[in-house]
N, C-alpha and C positions, 0 to 999 in steps of 0.2 A: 471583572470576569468571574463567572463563575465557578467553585471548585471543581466540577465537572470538567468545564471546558478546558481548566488548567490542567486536570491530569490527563484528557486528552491531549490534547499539547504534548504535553511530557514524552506519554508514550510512542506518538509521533518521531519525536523528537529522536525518542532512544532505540522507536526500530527505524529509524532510517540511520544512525551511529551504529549501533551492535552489531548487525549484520556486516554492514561494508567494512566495519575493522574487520572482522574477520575473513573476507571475500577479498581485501586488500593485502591481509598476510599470506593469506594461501595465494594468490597471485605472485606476489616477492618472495615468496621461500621456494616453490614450487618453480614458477615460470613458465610460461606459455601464455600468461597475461591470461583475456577474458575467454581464448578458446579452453585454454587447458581448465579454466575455473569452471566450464560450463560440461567440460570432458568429465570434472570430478563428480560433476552433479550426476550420474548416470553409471556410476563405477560398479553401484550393484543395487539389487533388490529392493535394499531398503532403502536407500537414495533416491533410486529411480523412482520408488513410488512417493517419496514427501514431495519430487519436485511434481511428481501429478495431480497429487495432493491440493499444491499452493495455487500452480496453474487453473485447475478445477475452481478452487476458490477465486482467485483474481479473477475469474470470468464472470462467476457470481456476481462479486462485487461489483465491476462494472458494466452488468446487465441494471442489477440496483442502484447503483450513483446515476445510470441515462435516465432512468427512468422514473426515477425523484427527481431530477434536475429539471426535465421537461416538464413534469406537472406542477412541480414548484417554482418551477423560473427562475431556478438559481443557479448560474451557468457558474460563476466561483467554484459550486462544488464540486466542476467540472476538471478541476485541477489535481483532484487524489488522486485520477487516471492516470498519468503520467508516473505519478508519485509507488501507485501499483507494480506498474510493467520496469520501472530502471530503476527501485529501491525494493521492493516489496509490499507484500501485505500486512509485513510488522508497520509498516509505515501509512501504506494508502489507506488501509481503517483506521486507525485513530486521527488520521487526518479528514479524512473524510468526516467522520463524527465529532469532530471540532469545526467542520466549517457549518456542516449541517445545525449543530447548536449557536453559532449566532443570532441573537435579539431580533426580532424584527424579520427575521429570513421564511419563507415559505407558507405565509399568512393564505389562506384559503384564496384560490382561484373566483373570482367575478366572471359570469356569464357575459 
C-alpha cells in the first residue's frame, strides 16, 4: 500500500475516533443522548453556522463520490456516503480518497 493511501486510512480512521469521542462525552455528561447532542449543535451563531458549514460540505461530497462512482464504476466508493451522513466529513473524505486511490480502480470508460 501506498504511503498516501496509508495516511489516508489513518485519517479515516481518526476522524471517524476524534469526533464520536467527543460526541459520546457530550452525550454521557450532558444527557438527552443524540437529541440533546444535535440541540448542542445549534446553541448559537457560531455552532449553527460550522454545522451548515459541514452540511454544505457533505452534500458536495456526495454530489462528487455519485458522480465519480457512475462514471468510474466503482460502486465501493459508494460506501464514504454512509460514512459522511452517521460519522462525518472528518471521516467520509479521507475514506473516500482511500477507496478512490486503489490500484486498478477507475481505469478509462470503453465505448
Amino acid at each position: 500500500m501506498s504511503p498516501m493511501r496509508l495516511i489516508f486510512l489513518a485519517l479515516a480512521i481518526w476522524g471517524a475516533v476524534h469526533p464520536m469521542y467527543w460526541f459520546v462525552t457530550h452525550m454521557t455528561t450532558e444527557g438527552g443522548g443524540l437529541g440533546g447532542l444535535i440541540d448542542a449543535w445549534y446553541v448559537n451563531a457560531s455552532t449553527t453556522g460550522l454545522v451548515w458549514d459541514l452540511t454544505i460540505a457533505a452534500i458536495a461530497l456526495t454530489v462528487w463520490i455519485v458522480a465519480e462512482a457512475v462514471e468510474r464504476r466503482d460502486w465501493l466508493a459508494l460506501a464514504a456516503i454512509p460514512a459522511i451522513y452517521c460519522i462525518g466529513v472528518s471521516c467520509g473524505l479521507p475514506l473516500y480518497l482511500f477507496l478512490r486511490s486503489r490500484p486498478g480502480v477507475g481505469t478509462a470508460r470503453t465505448a
